[in-house]
C-alpha positions in Angstrom: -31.8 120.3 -138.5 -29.7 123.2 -137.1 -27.6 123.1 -140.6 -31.3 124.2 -142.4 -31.2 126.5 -140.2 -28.0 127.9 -140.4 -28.5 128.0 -144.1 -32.1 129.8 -143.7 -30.4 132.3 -142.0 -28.3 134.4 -144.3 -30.7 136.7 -146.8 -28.9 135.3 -149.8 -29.6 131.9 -149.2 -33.1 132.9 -148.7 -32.8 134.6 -151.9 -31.4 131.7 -153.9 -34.0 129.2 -152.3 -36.9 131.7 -153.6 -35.3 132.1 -157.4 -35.4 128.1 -157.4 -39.3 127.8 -156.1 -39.8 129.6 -159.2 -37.8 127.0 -161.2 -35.0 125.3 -161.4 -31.7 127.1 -162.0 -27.9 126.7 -163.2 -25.1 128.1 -161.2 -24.5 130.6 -163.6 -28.6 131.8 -163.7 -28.2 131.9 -160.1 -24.6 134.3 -160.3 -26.4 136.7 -162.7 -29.4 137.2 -160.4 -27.3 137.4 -157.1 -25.0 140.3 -156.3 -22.0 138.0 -154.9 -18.8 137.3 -156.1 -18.4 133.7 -157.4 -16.2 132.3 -154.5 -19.3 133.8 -152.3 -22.1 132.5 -154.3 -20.2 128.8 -154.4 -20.0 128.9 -150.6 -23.8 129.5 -150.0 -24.4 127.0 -152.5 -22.8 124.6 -150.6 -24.7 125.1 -147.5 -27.4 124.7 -149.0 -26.4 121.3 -150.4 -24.7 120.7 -146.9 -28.5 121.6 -145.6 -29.7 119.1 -148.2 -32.3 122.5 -149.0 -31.0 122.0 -152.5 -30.6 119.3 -155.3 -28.1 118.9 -157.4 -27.7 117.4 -160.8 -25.2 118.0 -163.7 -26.0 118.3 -167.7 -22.7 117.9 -169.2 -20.3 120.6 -167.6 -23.3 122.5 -165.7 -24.9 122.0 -162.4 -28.3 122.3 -161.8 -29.9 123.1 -158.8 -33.5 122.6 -157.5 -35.3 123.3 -154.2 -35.8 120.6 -151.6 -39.2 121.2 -150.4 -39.3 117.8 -148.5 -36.2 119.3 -146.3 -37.9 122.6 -146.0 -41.4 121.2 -145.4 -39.6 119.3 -142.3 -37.8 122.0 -140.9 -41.0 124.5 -141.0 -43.2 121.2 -139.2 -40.2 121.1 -136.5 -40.2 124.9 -135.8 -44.3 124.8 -135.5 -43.9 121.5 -133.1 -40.8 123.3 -130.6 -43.3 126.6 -130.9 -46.8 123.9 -130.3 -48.5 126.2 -133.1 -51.2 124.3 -134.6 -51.8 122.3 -131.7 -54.7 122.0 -129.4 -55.2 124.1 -126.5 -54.8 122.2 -123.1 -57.1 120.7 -120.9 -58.4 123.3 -118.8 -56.5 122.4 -115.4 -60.1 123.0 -113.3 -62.5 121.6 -115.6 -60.8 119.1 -117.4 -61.6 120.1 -120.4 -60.4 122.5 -122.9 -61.4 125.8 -123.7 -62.8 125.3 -126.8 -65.6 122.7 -125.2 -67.1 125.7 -122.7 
């Protein structure tokens, strides 16, 4: 998990990840939307493959790449669970019962 992360972190990849919610891209859609050099844009790509955030497939001599929502869908659940948002209030250590029951 701390690769999604990792790859979450940089605005570029964060960039890339919301061009490809929109639809799936090639490299070169990707190059001519991002303001990196192609040694740069290659590198995030693969952290995001690395961070399995991406899929890839080729069409002849062109890669395609498409978000991984199952991967990013995984990582949000784990931040919510280490953060216990979404989860129920504890028993209220007097009562012994929680809050929302008063």
């Amino acid at each position: 998990m701390s690769e999604v992360y990792k790859a979450l972190a940089d605005p570029t990849r964060r960039h890339i990840l919301e061009m490809l919610r929109q639809s799936e891209m090639s490299a070169g859609q990707i190059a001519d939307r991002v303001q990196v050099s192609k040694p740069t844009l290659s590198g995030h790509l693969n952290v995001l493959k690395a961070a399995e955030l991406v899929d890839v497939t080729r069409q002849g001599t062109t890669l395609i790449y498409r978000l991984n929502t199952s991967v990013l869908e995984e990582a949000i659940f784990a931040l919510m669970n280490a953060f216990r948002i979404g989860l129920a209030a504890p028993a209220d250590i007097k009562g012994g019962i929680s809050n929302a029951e008063n």
